[in-house]
C-alpha positions in Angstrom: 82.7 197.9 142.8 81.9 196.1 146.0 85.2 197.0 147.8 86.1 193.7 148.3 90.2 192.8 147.5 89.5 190.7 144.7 87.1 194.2 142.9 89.9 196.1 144.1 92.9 193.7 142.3 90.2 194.0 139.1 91.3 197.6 138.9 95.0 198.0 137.4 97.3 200.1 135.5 99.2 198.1 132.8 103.0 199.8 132.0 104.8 198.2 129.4 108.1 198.6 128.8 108.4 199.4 124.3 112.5 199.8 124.6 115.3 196.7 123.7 116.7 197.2 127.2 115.1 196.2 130.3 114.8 198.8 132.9 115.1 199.1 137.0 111.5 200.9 137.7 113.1 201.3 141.7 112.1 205.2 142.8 109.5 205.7 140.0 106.1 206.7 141.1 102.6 206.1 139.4 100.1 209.0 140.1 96.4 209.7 139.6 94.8 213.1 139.1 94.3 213.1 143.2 97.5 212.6 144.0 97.6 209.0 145.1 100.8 207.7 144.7 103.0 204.2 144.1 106.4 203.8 144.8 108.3 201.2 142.9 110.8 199.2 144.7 113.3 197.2 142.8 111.2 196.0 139.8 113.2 195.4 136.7 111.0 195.3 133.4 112.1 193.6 130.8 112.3 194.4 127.3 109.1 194.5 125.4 107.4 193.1 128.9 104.0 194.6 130.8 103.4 194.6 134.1 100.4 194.9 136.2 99.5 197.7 138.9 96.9 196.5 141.1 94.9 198.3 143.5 94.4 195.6 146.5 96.3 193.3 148.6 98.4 190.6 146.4 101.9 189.2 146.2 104.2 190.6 143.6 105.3 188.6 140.8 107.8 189.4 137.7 104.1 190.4 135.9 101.9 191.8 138.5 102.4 194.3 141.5 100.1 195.3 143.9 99.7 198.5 145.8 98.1 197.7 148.9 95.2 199.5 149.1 91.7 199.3 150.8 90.4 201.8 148.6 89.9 202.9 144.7 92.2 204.8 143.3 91.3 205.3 139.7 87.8 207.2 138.5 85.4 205.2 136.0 84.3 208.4 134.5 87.4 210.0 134.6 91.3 210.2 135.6 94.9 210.6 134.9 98.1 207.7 135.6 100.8 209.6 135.4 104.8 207.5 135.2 107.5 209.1 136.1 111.3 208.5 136.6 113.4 208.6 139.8 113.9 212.2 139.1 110.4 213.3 138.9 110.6 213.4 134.7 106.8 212.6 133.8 107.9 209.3 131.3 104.4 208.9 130.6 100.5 210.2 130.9 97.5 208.6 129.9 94.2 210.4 130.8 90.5 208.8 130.4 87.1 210.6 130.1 86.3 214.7 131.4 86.9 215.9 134.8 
C-alpha cells in the first residue's frame, strides 16, 4: 500500500452478474462499512459476466470500472461491500474479517 494509482487500481471489488439476462447496473451503489460510496452510471452486465471495481484513476471498459479515488476504501483486516439496486434493496453483502 504505497498510495500510488497503480496500488490503488490493485484494490477492487469483483460483481458478477450469475442470472441469464444481462442487467443495466445505472443508479446502483457499492458501499463499504464507512459509508464510501459508487454510483454506477449506465453499465450493462452481461449474463454470466464479472466486472471489476477499482479504487484509482482508470478508463472504464465493458470489464473494469474505476472509481476515482485518491484514497483506500476497503479494510485489509476488515470490511463490508454492500450492492444495492436503484431503489436502495441491498442485492448483495459480502463481509471479510472482525471489526
Amino acid at each position: 500500500d504505497d498510495h500510488s494509482n497503480r496500488s490503488l487500481n490493485n484494490e477492487w471489488v469483483e460483481i458478477t452478474n450469475t442470472t441469464r439476462n444481462p442487467i443495466n447496473l445505472r443508479g446502483w451503489t457499492l458501499r463499504d462499512s464507512d459509508g464510501n460510496r459508487y454510483r454506477f452510471d449506465n453499465v450493462r452486465l452481461a449474463s454470466r459476466a464479472t466486472i471489476r471495481i477499482h479504487t484509482g484513476n482508470g478508463r472504464d471498459t465493458r470489464t473494469d470500472l474505476f472509481q476515482d479515488r485518491r484514497e483506500y476504501i476497503w479494510g485489509n483486516r476488515a470490511d463490508t461491500a454492500t450492492l444495492r439496486d436503484d431503489r436502495g434493496r441491498t442485492v448483495d453483502t459480502e463481509t471479510w474479517g472482525r471489526r
